[in-house]
C-alpha positions as CSV (number, residue, x, y, z in Angstrom):
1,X,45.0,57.7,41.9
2,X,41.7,56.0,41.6
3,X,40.7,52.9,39.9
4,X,40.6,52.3,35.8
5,X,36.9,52.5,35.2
6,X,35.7,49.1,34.1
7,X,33.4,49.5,30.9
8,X,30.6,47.6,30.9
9,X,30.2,44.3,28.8
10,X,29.4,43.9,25.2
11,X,25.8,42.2,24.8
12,X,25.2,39.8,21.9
13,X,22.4,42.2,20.3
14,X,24.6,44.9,20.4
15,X,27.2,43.1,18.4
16,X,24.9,41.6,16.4
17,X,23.2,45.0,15.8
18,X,26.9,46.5,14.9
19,X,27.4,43.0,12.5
20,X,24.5,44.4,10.7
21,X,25.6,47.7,10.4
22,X,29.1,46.8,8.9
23,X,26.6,44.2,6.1
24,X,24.6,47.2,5.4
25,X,28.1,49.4,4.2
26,X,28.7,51.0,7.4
27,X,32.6,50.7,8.6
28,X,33.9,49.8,12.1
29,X,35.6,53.1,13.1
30,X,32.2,54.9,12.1
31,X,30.4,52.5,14.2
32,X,32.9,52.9,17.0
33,X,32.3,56.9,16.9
34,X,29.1,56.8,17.1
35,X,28.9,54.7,19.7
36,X,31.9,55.9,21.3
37,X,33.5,53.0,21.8
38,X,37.1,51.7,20.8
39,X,37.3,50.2,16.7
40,X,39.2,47.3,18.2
41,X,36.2,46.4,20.2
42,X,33.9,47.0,17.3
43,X,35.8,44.8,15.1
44,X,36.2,42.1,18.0
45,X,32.8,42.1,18.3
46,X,31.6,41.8,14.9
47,X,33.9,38.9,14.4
48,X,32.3,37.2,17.5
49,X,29.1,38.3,15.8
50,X,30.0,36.3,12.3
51,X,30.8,33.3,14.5
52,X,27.8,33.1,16.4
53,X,25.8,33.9,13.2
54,X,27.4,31.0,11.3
55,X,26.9,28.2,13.8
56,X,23.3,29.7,14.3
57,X,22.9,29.3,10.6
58,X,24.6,26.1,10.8
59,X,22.5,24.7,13.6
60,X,19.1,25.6,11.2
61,X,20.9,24.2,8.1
62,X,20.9,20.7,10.2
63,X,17.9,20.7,11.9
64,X,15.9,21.9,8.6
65,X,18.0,18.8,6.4
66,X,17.0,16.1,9.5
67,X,13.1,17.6,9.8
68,X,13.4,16.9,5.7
69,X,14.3,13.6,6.2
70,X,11.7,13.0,8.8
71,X,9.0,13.5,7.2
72,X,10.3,12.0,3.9
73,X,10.7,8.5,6.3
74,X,7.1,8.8,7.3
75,X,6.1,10.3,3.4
76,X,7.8,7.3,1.9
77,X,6.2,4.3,5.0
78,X,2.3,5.6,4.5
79,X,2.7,5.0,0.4
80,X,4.1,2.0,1.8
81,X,1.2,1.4,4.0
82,X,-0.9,2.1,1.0
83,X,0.9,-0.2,-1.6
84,X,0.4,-3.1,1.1
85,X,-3.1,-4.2,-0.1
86,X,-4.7,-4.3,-3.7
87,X,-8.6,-4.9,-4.0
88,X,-9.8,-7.8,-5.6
89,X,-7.0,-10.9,-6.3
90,X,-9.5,-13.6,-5.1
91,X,-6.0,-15.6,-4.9
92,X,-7.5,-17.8,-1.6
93,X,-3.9,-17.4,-0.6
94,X,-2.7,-15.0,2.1
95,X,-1.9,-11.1,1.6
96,X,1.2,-10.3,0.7
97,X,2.6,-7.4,2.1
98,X,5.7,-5.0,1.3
99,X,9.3,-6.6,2.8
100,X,10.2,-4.8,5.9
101,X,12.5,-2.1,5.8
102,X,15.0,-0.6,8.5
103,X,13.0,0.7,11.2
104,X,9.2,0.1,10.3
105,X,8.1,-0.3,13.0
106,X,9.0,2.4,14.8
107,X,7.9,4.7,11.5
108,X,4.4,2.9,12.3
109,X,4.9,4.6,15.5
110,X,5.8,7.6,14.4
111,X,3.3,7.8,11.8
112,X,0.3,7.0,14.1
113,X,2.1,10.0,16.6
114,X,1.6,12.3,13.8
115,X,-2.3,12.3,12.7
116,X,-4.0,10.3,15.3
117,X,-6.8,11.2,13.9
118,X,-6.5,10.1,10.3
119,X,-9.0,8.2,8.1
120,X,-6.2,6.3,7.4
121,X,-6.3,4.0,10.4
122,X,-9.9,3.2,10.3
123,X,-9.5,2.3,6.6
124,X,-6.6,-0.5,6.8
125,X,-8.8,-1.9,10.0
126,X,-11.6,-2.3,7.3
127,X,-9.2,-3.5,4.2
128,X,-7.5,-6.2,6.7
129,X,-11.2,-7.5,7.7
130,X,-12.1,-7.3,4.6
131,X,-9.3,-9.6,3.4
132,X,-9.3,-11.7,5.3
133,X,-13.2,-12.2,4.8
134,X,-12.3,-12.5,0.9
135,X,-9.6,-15.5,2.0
136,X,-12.6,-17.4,3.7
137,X,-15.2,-16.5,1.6
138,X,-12.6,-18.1,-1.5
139,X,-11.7,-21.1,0.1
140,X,-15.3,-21.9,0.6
141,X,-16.6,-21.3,-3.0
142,X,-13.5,-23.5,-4.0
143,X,-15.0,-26.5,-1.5
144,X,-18.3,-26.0,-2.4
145,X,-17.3,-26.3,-6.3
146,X,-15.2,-29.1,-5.3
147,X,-17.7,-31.3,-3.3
148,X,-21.0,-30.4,-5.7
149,X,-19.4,-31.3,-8.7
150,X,-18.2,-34.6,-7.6
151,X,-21.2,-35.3,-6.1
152,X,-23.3,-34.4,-9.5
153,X,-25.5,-37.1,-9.8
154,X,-25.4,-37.6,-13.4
155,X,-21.9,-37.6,-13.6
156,X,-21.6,-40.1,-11.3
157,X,-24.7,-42.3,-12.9
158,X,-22.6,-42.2,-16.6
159,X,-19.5,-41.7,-16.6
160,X,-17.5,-44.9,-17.0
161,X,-13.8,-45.5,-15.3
162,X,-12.0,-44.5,-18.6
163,X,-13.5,-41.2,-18.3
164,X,-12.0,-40.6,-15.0
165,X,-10.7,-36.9,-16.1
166,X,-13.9,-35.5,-15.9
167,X,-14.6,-34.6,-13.0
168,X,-11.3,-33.3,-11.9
169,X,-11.2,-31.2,-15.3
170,X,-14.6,-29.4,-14.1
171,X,-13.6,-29.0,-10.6
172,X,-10.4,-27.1,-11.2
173,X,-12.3,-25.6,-14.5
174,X,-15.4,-24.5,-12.9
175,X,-13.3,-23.0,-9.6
176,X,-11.0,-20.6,-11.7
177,X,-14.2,-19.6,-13.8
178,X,-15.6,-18.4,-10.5
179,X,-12.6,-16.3,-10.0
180,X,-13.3,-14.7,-13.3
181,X,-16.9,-14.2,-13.0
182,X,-16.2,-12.7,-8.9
183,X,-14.2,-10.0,-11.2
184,X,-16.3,-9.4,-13.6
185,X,-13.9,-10.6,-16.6
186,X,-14.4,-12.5,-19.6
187,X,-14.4,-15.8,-19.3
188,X,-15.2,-19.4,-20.8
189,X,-17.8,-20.3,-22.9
190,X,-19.2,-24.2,-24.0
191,X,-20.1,-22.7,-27.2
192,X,-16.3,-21.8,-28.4
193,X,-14.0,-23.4,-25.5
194,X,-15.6,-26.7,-25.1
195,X,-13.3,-28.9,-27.8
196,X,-13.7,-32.7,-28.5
197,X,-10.7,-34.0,-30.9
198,X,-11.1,-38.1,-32.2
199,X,-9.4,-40.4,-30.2
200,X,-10.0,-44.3,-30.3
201,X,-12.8,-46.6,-30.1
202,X,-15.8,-44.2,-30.0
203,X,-13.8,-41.8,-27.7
204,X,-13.0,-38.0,-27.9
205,X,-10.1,-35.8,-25.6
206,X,-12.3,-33.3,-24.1
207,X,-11.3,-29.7,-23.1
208,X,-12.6,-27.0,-22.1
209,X,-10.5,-24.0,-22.7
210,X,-7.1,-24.8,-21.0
211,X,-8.7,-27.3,-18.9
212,X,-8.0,-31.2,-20.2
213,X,-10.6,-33.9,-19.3
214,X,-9.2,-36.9,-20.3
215,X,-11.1,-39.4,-22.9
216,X,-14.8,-39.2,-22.8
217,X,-17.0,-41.2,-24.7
218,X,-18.7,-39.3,-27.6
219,X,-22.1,-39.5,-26.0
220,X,-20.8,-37.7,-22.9
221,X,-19.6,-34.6,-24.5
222,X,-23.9,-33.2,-24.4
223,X,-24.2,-34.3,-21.0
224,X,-20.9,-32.3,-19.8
225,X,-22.0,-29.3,-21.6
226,X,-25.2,-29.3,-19.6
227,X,-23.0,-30.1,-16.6
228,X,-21.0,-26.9,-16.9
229,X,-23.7,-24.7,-17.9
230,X,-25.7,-26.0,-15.0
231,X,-23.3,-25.4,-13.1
232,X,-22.4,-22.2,-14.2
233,X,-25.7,-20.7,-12.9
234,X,-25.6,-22.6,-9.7
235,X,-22.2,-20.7,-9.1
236,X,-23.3,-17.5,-9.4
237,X,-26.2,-17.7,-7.1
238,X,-24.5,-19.2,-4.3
239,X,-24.4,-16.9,-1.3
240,X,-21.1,-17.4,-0.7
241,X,-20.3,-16.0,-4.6
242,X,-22.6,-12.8,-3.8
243,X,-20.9,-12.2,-0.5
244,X,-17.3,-12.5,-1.9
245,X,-18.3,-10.0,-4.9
246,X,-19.8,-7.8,-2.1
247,X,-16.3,-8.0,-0.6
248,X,-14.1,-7.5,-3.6
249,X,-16.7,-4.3,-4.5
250,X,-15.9,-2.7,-0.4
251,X,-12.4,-3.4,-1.2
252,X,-11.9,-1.2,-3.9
253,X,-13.7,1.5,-2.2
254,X,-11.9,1.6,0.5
255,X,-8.4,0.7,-1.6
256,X,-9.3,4.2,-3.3
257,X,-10.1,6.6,-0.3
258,X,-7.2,4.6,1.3
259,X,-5.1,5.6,-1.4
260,X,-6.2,9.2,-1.8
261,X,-5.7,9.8,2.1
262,X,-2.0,8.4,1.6
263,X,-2.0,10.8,-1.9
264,X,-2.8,14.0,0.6
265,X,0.1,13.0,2.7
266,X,2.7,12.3,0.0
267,X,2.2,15.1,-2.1
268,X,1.8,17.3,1.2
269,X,5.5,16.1,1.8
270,X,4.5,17.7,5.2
271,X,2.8,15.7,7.7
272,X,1.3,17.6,10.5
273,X,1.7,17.1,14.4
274,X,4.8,15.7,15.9
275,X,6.2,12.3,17.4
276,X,9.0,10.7,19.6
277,X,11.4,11.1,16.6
278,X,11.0,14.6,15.3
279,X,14.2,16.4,15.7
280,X,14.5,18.8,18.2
């Protein structure tokens, strides 16, 4: 008696060619007679077939959901990037920058991985020069007012002792006027902000806008008008006060391409090339 025949193996595409049959209406035993094979093996097969279909399906489901998240990590760090730096505070203070969150850095990384190439990268090299150019460029405008005023010759020549309040109401005055006038905002004026109310003995309380002076004599109140709108044009044609407006002017140009490279990339919700990270 010779040996049972041993029937060759099921492949996969066959059983997933016979899973698609039995989707499209056909029925096992049909399948198995035209393919003269057994049902049971049919229907074997197209359960194996389900199986291996579902975990495939499966597998995408959760490499689709991850690649999502992926790029909605590096999405959600380059409008971080971009909300790091605002043009034009001219705060002489240092920039502030969004808290860290979980794994920055390595989204930096990751980020950098992706478009190499990007604008982006050239454009926060600029804005971080740029600031801290604006920082110097600040602190020295708020010197210079600081050391010309109390210098100022006639200051120094009439004011008395009692009017001791002068010259520290102009310096702190005269430095946040500057700020406004870098921006380009309204600001102070002698004619409607410089206020003298009676106080004793031939003496008025001086202010200029929010700015107290202390007692000055009423004689004095001319000769710090002059002083502020002297100083007033000095300001302004300081080079220090030209380079800083230069500086606030570069940083909004580059705060808005800046912003419109991180736009492309947000609204994209796709960001293009890969990185360490990318799921497999």
């Amino acid at each position: 008696m010779s040996p049972r025949e041993k029937k060759p193996p099921i492949k996969p595409e066959k059983r997933q060619e016979w899973l698609a049959r039995c989707e499209g209406g056909e029925s096992p035993p049909k399948i198995a007679a035209a393919d003269g094979v057994d049902p049971r093996t049919v229907r074997k097969h197209i359960e194996i077939a389900k199986q291996e279909k579902e975990r495939k399906e499966a597998r995408a489901s959760v490499l689709r959901s991850a690649l999502e998240r992926h790029y909605a990590d590096l999405c959600r760090y380059a409008e971080r990037l971009g909300g790091q730096f605002s043009a034009g505070h001219f705060t002489g203070s240092d920039v502030s920058v969004t808290p860290a969150v979980q794994y920055e850095e390595q989204l930096a990384t990751a980020l950098r991985q992706h478009i190499p190439r990007s604008p982006i990268w050239g454009l926060l090299n600029q804005q971080t020069k740029l600031r801290a150019s604006e920082v110097q460029l600040t602190k020295e405008i708020e010197r210079r007012v600081e050391e010309s005023v109390a210098s100022d010759p006639h200051l120094l020549t009439a004011l008395t002792g009692e009017e001791n309040g002068v010259i520290p109401g102009l310096i702190v005055a005269l430095s946040a006027q500057a700020q406004q006038w870098i921006q380009g905002w309204s600001s102070l004026n002698v004619e409607d902000n410089l206020k003298a109310k009676p106080a004793e003995s031939g003496f008025v309380d001086l202010s200029y806008g929010a700015y107290n002076m202390g007692v000055v004599k009423e004689e004095h109140v001319e000769l710090v008008r002059t002083v502020i709108l002297d100083w007033t044009v000095r300001i302004k044609e300081w080079d220090v006060f030209h380079g800083l407006e230069k500086d606030l002017r570069d940083l909004e140009r580059v705060g808005k391409n800046l912003r419109d490279e991180i736009a492309a990339i947000a609204l994209r919700r796709v960001v293009p090339g890969r990185c360490r990270y990318c799921p497999l």
